[in-house]
PDB file of N, H, CA, C and O in Angstrom:
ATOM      1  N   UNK A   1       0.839  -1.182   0.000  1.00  0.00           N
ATOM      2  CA  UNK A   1       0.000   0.000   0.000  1.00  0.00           C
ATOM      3  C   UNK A   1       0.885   1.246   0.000  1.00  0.00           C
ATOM      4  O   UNK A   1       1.906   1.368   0.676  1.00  0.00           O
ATOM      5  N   UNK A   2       0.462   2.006  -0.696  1.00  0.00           N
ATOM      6  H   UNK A   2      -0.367   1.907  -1.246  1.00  0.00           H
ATOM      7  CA  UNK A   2       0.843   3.412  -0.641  1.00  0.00           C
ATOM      8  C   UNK A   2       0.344   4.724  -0.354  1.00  0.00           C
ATOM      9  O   UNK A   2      -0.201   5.427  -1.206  1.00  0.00           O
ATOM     10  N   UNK A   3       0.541   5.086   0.936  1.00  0.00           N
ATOM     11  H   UNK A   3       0.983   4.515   1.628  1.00  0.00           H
ATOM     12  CA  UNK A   3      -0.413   6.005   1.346  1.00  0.00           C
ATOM     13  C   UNK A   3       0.363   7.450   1.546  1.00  0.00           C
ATOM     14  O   UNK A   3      -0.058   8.443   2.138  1.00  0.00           O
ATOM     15  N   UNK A   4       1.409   7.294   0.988  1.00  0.00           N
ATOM     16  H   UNK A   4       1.751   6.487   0.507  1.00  0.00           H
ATOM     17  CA  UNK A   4       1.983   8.521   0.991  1.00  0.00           C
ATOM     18  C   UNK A   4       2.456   8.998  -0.297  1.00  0.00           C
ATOM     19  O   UNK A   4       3.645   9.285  -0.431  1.00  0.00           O
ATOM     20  N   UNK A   5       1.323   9.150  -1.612  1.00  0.00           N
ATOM     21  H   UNK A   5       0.357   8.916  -1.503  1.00  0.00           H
ATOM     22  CA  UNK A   5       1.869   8.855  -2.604  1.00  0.00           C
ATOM     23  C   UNK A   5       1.415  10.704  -2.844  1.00  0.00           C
ATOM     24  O   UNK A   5       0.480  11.297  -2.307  1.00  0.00           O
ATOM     25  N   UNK A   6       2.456  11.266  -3.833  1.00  0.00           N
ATOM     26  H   UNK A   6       3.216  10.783  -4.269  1.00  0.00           H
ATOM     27  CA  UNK A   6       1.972  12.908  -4.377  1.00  0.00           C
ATOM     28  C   UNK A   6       1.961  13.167  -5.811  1.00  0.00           C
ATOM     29  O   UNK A   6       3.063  12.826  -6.240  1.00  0.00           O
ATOM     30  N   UNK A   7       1.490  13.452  -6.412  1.00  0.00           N
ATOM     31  H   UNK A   7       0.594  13.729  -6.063  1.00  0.00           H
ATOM     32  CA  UNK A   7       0.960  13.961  -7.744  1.00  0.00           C
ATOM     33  C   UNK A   7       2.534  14.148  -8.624  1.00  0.00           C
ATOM     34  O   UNK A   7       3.475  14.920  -8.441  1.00  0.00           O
ATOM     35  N   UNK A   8       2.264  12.925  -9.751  1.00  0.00           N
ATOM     36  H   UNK A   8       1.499  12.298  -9.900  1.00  0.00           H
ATOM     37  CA  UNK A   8       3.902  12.444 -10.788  1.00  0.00           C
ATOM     38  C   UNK A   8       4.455  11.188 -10.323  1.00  0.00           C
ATOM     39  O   UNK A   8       5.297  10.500 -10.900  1.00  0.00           O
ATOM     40  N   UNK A   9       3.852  10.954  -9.148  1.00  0.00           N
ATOM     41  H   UNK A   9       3.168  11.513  -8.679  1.00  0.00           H
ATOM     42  CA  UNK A   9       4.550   9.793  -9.026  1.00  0.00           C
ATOM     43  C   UNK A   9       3.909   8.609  -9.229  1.00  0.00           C
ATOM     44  O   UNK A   9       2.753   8.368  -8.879  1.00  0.00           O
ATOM     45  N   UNK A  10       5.025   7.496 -10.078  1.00  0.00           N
ATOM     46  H   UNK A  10       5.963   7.692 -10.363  1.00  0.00           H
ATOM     47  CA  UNK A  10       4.693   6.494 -11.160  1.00  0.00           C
ATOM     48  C   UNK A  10       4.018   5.045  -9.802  1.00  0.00           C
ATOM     49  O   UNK A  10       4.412   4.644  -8.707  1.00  0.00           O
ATOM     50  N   UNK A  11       2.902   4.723 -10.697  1.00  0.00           N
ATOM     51  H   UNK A  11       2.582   5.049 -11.587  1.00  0.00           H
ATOM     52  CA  UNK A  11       1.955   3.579  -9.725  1.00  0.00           C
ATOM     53  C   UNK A  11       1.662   2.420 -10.281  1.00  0.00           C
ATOM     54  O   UNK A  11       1.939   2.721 -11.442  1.00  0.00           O
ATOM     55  N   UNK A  12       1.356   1.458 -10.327  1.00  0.00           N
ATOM     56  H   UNK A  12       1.132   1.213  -9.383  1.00  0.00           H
ATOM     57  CA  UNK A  12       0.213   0.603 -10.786  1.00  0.00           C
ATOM     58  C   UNK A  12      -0.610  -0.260 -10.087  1.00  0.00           C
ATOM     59  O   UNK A  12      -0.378  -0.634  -8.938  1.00  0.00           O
ATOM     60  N   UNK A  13      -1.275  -0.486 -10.551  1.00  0.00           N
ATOM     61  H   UNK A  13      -1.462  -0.182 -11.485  1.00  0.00           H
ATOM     62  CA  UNK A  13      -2.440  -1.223 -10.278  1.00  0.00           C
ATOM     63  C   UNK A  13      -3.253  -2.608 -10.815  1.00  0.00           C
ATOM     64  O   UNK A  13      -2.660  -3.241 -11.689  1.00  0.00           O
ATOM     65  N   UNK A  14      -4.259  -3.010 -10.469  1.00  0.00           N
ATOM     66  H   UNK A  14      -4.740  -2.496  -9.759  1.00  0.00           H
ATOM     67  CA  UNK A  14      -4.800  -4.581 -11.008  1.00  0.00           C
ATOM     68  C   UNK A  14      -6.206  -3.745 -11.795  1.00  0.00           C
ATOM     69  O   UNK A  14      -7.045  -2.990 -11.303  1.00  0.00           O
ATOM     70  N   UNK A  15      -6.038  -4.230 -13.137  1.00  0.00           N
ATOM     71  H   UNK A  15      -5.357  -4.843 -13.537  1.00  0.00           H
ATOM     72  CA  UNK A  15      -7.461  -3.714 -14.239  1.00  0.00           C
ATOM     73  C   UNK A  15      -7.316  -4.625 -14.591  1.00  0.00           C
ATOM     74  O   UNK A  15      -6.337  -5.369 -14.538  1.00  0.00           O
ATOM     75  N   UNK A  16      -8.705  -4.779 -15.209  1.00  0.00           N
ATOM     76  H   UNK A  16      -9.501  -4.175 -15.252  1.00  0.00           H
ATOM     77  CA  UNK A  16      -9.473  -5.582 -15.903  1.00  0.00           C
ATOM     78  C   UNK A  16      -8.542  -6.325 -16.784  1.00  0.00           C
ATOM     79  O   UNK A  16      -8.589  -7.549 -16.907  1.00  0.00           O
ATOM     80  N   UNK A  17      -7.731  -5.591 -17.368  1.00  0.00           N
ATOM     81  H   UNK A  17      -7.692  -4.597 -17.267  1.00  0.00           H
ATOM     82  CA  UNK A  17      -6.487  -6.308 -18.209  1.00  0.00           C
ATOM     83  C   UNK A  17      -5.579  -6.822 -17.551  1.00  0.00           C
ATOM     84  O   UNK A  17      -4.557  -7.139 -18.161  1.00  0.00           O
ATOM     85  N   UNK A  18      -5.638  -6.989 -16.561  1.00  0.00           N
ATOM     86  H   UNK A  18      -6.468  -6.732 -16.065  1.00  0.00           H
ATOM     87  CA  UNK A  18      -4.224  -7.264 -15.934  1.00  0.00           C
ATOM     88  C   UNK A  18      -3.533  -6.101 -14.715  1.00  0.00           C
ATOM     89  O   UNK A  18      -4.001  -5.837 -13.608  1.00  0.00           O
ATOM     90  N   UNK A  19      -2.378  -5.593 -15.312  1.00  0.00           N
ATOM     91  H   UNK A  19      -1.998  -5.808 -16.211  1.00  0.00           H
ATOM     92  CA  UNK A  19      -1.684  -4.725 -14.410  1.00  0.00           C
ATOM     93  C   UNK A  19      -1.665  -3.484 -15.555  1.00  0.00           C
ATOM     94  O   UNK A  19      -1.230  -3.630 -16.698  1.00  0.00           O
ATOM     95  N   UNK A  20      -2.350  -1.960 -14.890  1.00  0.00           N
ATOM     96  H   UNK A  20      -2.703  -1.842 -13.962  1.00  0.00           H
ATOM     97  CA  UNK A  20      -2.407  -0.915 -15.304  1.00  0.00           C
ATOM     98  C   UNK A  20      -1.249  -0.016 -14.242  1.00  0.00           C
ATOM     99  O   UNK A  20      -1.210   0.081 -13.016  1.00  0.00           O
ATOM    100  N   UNK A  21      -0.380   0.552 -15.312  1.00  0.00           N
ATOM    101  H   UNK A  21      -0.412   0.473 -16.308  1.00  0.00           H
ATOM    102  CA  UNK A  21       0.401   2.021 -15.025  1.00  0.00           C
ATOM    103  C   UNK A  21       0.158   3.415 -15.488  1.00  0.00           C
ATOM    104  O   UNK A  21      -0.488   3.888 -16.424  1.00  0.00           O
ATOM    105  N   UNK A  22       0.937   3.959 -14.462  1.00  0.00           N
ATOM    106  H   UNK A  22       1.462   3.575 -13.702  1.00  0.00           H
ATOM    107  CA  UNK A  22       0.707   5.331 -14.711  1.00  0.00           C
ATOM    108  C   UNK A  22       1.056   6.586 -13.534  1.00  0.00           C
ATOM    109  O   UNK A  22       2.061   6.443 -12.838  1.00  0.00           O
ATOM    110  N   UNK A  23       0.494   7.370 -13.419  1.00  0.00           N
ATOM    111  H   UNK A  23      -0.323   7.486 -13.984  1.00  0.00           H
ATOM    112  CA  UNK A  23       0.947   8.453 -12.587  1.00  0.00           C
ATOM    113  C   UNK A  23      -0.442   8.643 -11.722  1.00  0.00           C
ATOM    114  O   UNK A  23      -1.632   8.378 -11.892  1.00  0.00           O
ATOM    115  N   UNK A  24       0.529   9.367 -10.499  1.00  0.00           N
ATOM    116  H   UNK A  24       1.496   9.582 -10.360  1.00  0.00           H
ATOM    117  CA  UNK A  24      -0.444  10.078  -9.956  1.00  0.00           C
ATOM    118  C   UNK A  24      -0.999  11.897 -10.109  1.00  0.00           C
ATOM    119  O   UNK A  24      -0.263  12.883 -10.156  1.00  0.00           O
ATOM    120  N   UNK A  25      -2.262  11.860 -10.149  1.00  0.00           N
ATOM    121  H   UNK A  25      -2.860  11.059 -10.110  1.00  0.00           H
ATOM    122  CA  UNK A  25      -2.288  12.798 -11.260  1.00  0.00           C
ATOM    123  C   UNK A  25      -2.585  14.395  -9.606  1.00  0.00           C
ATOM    124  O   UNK A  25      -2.096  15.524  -9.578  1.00  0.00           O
ATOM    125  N   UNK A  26      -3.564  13.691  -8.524  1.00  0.00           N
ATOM    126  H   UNK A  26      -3.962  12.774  -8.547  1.00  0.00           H
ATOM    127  CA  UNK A  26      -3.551  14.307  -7.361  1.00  0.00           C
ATOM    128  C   UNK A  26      -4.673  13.450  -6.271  1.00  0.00           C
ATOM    129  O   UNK A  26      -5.447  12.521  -6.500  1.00  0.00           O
ATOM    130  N   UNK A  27      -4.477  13.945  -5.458  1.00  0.00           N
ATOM    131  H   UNK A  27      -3.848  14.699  -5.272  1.00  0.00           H
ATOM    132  CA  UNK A  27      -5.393  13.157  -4.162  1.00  0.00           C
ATOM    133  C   UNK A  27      -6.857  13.945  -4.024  1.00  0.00           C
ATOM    134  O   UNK A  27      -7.092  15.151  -4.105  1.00  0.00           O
ATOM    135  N   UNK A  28      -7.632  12.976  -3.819  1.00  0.00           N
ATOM    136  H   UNK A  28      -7.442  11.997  -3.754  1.00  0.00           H
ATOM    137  CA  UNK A  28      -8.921  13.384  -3.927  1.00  0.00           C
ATOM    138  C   UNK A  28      -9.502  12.984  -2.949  1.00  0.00           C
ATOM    139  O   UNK A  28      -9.552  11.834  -2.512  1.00  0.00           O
ATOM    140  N   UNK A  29     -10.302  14.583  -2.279  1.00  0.00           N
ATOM    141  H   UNK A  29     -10.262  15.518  -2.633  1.00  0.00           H
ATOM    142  CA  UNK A  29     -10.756  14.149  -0.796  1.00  0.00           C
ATOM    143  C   UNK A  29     -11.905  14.613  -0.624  1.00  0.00           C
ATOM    144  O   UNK A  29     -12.326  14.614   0.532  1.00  0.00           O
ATOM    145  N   UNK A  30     -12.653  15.076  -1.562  1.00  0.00           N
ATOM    146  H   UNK A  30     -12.311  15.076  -2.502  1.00  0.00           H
ATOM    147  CA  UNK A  30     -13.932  15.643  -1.714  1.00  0.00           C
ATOM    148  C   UNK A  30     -14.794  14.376  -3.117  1.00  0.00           C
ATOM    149  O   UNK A  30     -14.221  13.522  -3.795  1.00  0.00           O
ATOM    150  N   UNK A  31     -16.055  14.698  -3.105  1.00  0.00           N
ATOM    151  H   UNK A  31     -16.520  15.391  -2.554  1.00  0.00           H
ATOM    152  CA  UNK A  31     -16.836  13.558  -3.936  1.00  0.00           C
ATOM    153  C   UNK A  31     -16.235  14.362  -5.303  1.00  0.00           C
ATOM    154  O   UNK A  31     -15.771  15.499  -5.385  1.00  0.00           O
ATOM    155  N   UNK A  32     -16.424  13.346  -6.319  1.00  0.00           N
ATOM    156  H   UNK A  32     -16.801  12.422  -6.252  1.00  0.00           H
ATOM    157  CA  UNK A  32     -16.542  13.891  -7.753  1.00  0.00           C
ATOM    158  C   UNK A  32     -16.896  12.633  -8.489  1.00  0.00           C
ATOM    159  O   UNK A  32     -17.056  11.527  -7.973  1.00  0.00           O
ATOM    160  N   UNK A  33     -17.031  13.034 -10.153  1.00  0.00           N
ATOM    161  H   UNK A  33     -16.902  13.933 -10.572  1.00  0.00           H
ATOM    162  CA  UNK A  33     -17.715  11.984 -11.351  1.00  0.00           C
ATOM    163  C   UNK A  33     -16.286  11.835 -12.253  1.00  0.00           C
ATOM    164  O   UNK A  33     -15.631  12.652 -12.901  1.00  0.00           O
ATOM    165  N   UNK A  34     -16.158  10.662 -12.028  1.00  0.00           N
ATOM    166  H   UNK A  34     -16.689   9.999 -11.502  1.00  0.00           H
ATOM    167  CA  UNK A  34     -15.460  10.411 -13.209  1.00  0.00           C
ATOM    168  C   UNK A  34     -16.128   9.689 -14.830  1.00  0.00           C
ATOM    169  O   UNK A  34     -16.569   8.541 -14.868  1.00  0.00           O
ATOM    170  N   UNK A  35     -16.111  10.047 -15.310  1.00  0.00           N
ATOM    171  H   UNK A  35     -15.753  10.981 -15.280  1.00  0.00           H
ATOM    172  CA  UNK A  35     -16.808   9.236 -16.926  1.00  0.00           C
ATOM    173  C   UNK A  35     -18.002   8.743 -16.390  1.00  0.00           C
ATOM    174  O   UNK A  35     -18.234   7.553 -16.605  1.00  0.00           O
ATOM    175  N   UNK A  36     -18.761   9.350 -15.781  1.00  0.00           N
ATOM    176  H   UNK A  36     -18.572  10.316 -15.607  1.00  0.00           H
ATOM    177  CA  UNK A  36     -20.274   8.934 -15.063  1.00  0.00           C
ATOM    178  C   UNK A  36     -20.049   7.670 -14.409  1.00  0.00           C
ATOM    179  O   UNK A  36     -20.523   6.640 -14.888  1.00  0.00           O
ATOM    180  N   UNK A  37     -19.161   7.665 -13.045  1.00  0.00           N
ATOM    181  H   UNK A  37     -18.776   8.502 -12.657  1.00  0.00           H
ATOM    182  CA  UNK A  37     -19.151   7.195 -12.263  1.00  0.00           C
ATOM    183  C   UNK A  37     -18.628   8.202 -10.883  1.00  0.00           C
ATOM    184  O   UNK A  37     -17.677   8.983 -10.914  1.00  0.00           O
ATOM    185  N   UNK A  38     -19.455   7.957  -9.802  1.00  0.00           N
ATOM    186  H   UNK A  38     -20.228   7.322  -9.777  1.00  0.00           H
ATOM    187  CA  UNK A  38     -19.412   8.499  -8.732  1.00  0.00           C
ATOM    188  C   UNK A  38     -17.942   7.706  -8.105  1.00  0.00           C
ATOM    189  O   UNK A  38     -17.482   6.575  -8.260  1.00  0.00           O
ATOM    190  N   UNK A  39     -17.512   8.856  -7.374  1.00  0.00           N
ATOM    191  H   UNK A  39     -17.886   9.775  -7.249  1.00  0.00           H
ATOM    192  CA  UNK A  39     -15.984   8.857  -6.543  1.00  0.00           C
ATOM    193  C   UNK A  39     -16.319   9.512  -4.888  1.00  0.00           C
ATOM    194  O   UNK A  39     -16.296  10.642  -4.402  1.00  0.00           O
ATOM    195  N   UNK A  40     -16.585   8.322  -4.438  1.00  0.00           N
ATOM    196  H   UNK A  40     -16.603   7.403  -4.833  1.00  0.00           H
ATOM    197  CA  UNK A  40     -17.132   8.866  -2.736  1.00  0.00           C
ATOM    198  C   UNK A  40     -15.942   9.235  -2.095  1.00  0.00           C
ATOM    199  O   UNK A  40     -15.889   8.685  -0.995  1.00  0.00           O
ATOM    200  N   UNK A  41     -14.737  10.101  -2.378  1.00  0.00           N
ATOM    201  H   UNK A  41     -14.780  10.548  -3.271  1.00  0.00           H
ATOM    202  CA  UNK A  41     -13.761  10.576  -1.431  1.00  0.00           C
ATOM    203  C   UNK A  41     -14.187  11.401  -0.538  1.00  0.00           C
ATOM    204  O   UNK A  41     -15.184  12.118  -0.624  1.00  0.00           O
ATOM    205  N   UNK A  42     -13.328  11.304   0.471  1.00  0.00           N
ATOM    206  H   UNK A  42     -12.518  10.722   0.541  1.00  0.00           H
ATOM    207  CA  UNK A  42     -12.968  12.108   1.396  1.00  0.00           C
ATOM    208  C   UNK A  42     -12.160  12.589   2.401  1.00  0.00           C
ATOM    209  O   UNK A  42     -11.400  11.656   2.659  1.00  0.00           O
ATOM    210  N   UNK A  43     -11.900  13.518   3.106  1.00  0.00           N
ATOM    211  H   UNK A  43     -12.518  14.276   2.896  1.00  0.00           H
ATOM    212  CA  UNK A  43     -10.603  13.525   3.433  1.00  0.00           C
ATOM    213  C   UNK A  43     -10.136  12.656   4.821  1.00  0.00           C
ATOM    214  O   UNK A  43      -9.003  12.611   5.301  1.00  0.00           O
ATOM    215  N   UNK A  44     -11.314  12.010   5.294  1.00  0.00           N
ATOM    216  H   UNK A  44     -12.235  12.047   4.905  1.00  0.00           H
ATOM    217  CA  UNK A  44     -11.287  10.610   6.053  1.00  0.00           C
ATOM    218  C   UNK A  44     -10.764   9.308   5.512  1.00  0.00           C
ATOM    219  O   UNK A  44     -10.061   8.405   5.965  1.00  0.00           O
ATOM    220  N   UNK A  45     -11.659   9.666   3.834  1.00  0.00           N
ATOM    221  H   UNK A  45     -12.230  10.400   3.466  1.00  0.00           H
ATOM    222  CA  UNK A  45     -11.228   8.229   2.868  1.00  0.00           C
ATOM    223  C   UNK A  45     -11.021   9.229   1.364  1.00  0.00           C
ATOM    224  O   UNK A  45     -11.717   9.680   0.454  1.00  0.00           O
ATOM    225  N   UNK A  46      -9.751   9.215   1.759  1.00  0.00           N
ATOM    226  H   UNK A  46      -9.186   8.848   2.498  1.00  0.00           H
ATOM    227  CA  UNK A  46      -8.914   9.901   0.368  1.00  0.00           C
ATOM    228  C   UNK A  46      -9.070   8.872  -0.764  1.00  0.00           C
ATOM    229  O   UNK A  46      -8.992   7.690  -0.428  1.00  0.00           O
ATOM    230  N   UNK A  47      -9.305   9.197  -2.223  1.00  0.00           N
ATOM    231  H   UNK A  47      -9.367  10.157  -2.495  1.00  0.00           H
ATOM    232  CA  UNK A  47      -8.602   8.379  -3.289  1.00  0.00           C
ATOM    233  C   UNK A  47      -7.662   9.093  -4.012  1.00  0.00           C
ATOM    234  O   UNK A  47      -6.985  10.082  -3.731  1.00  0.00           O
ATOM    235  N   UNK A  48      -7.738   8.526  -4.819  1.00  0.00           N
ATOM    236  H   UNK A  48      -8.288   7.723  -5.047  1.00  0.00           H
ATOM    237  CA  UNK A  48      -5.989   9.509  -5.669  1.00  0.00           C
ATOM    238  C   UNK A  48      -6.541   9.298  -7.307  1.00  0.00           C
ATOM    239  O   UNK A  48      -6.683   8.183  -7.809  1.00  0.00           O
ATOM    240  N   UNK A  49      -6.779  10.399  -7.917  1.00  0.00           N
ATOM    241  H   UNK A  49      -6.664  11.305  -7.508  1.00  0.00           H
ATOM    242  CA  UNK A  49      -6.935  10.645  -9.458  1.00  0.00           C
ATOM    243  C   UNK A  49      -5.462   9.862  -9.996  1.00  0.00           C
ATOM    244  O   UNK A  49      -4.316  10.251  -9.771  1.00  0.00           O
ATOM    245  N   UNK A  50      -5.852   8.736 -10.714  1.00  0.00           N
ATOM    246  H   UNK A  50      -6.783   8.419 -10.897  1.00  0.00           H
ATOM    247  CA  UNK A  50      -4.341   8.621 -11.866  1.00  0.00           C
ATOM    248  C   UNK A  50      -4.786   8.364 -12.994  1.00  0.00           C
ATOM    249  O   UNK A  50      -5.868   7.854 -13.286  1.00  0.00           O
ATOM    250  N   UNK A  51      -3.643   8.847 -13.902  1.00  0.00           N
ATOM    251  H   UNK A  51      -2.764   9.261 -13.664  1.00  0.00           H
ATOM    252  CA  UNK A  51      -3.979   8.550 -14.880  1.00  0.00           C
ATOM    253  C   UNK A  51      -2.961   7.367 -16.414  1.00  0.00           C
ATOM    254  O   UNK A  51      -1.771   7.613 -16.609  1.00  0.00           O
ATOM    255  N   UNK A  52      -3.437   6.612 -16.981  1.00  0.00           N
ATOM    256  H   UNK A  52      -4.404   6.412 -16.823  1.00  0.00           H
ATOM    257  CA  UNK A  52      -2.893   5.796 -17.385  1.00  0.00           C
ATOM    258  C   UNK A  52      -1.326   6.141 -18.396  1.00  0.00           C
ATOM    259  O   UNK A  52      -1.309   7.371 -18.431  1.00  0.00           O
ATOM    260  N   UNK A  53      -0.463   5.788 -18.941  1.00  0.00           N
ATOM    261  H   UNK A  53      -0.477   4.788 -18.912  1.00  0.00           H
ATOM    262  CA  UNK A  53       0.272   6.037 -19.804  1.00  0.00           C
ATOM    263  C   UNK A  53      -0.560   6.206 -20.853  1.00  0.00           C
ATOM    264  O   UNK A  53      -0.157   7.256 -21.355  1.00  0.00           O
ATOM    265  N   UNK A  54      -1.682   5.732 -21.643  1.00  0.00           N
ATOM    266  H   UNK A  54      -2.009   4.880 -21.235  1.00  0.00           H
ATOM    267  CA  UNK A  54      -2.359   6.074 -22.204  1.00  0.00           C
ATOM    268  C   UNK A  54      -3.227   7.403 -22.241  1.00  0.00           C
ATOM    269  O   UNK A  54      -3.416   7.905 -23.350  1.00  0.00           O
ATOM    270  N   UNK A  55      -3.624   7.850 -21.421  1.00  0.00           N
ATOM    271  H   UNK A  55      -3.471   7.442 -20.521  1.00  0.00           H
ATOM    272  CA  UNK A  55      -4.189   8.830 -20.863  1.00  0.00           C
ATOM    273  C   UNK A  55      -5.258   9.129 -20.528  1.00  0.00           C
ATOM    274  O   UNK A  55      -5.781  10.243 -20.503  1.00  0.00           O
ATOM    275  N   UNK A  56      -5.849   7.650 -20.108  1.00  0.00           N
ATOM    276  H   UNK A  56      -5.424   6.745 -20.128  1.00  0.00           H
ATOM    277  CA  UNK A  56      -7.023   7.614 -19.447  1.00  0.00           C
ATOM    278  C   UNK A  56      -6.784   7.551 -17.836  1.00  0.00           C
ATOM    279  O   UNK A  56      -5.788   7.146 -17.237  1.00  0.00           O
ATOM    280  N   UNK A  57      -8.019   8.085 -17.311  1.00  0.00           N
ATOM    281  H   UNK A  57      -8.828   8.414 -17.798  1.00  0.00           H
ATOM    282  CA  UNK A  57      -7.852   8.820 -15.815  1.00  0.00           C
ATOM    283  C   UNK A  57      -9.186   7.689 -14.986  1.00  0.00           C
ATOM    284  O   UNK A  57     -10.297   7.719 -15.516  1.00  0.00           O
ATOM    285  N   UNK A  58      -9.064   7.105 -14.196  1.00  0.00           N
ATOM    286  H   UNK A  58      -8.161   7.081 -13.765  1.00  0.00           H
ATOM    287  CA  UNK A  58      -9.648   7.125 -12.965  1.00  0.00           C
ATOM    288  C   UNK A  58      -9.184   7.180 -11.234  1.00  0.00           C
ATOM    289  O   UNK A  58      -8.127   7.469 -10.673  1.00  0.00           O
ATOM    290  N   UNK A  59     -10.396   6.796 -10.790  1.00  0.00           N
ATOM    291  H   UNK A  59     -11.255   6.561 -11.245  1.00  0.00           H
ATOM    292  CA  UNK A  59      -9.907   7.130  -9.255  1.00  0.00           C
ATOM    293  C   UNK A  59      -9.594   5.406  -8.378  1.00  0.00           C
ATOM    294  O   UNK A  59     -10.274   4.413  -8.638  1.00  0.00           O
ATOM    295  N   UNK A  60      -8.619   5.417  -7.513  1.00  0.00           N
ATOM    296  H   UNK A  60      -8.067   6.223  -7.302  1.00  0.00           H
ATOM    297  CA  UNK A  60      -8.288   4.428  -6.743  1.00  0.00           C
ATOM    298  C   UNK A  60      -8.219   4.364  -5.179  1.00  0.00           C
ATOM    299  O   UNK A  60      -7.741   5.460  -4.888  1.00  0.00           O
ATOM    300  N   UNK A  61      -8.362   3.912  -4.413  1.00  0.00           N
ATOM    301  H   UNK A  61      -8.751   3.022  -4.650  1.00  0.00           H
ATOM    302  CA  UNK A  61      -8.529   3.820  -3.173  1.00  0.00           C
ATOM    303  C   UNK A  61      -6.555   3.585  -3.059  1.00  0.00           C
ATOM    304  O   UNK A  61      -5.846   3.188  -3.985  1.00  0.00           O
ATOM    305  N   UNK A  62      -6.013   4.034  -1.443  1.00  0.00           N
ATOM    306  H   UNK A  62      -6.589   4.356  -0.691  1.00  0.00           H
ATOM    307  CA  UNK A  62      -4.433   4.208  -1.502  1.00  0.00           C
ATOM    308  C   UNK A  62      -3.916   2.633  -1.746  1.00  0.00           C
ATOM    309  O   UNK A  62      -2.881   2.360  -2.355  1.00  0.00           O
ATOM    310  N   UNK A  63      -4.888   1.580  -1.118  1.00  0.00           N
ATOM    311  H   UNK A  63      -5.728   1.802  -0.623  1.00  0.00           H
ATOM    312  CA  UNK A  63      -4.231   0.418  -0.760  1.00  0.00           C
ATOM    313  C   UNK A  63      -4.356  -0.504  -2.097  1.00  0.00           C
ATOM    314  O   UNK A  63      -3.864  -1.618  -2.276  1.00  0.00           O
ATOM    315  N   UNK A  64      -5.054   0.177  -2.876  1.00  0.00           N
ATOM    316  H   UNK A  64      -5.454   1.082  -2.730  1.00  0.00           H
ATOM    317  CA  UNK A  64      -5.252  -0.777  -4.548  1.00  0.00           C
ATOM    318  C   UNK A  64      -3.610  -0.212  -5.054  1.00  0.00           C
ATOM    319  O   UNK A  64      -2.884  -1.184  -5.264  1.00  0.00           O
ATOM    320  N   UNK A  65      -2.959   1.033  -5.265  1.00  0.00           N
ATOM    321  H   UNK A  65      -3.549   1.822  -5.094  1.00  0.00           H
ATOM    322  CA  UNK A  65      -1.902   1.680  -5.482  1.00  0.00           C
ATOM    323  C   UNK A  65      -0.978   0.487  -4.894  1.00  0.00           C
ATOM    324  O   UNK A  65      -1.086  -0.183  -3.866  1.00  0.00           O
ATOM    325  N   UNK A  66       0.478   0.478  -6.504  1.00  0.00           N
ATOM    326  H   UNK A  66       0.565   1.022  -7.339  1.00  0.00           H
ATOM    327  CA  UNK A  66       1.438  -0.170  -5.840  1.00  0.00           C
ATOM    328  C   UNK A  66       2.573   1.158  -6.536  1.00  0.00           C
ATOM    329  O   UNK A  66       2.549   1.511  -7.715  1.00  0.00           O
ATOM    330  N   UNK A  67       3.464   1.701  -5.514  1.00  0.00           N
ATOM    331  H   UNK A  67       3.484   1.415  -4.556  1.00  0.00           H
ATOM    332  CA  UNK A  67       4.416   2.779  -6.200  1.00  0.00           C
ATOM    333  C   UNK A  67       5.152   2.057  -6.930  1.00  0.00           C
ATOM    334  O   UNK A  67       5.031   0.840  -7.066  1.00  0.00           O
ATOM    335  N   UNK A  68       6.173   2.937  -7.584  1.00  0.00           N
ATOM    336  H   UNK A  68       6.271   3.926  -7.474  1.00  0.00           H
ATOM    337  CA  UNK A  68       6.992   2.356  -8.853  1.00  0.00           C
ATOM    338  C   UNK A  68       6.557   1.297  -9.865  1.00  0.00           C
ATOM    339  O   UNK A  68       7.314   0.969 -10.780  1.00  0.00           O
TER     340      UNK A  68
END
């Protein structure tokens, strides 16, 4: 888990394909929509905006995040 992660720094994660990389784009601690899906953050339960080498963006909870 990575819970001390700040905005550029390189992550990945488990998608649907397998293992997705990419950056962190910033921490998100208020609600928002991503591609019409709801993002229940907060600054109790932070997620973190990243976005792919490709340059698609969603949101992740800290402990789905693996750095480098």
């Amino acid at each position: 888990m990575a819970k001390s992660l700040k905005a550029g720094d390189k992550v990945s994660w488990k998608s649907h394909g397998g293992e997705a990389h990419g950056k962190v784009v910033k921490k998100v601690t208020s609600p928002m929509t991503i591609k019409g899906h709801k993002v229940a953050a907060s600054k109790d339960n932070p997620e973190y905006l990243v976005e792919t080498d490709e340059g698609k963006q969603a949101a992740h909870k800290p402990d789905a995040l693996k750095k480098g």
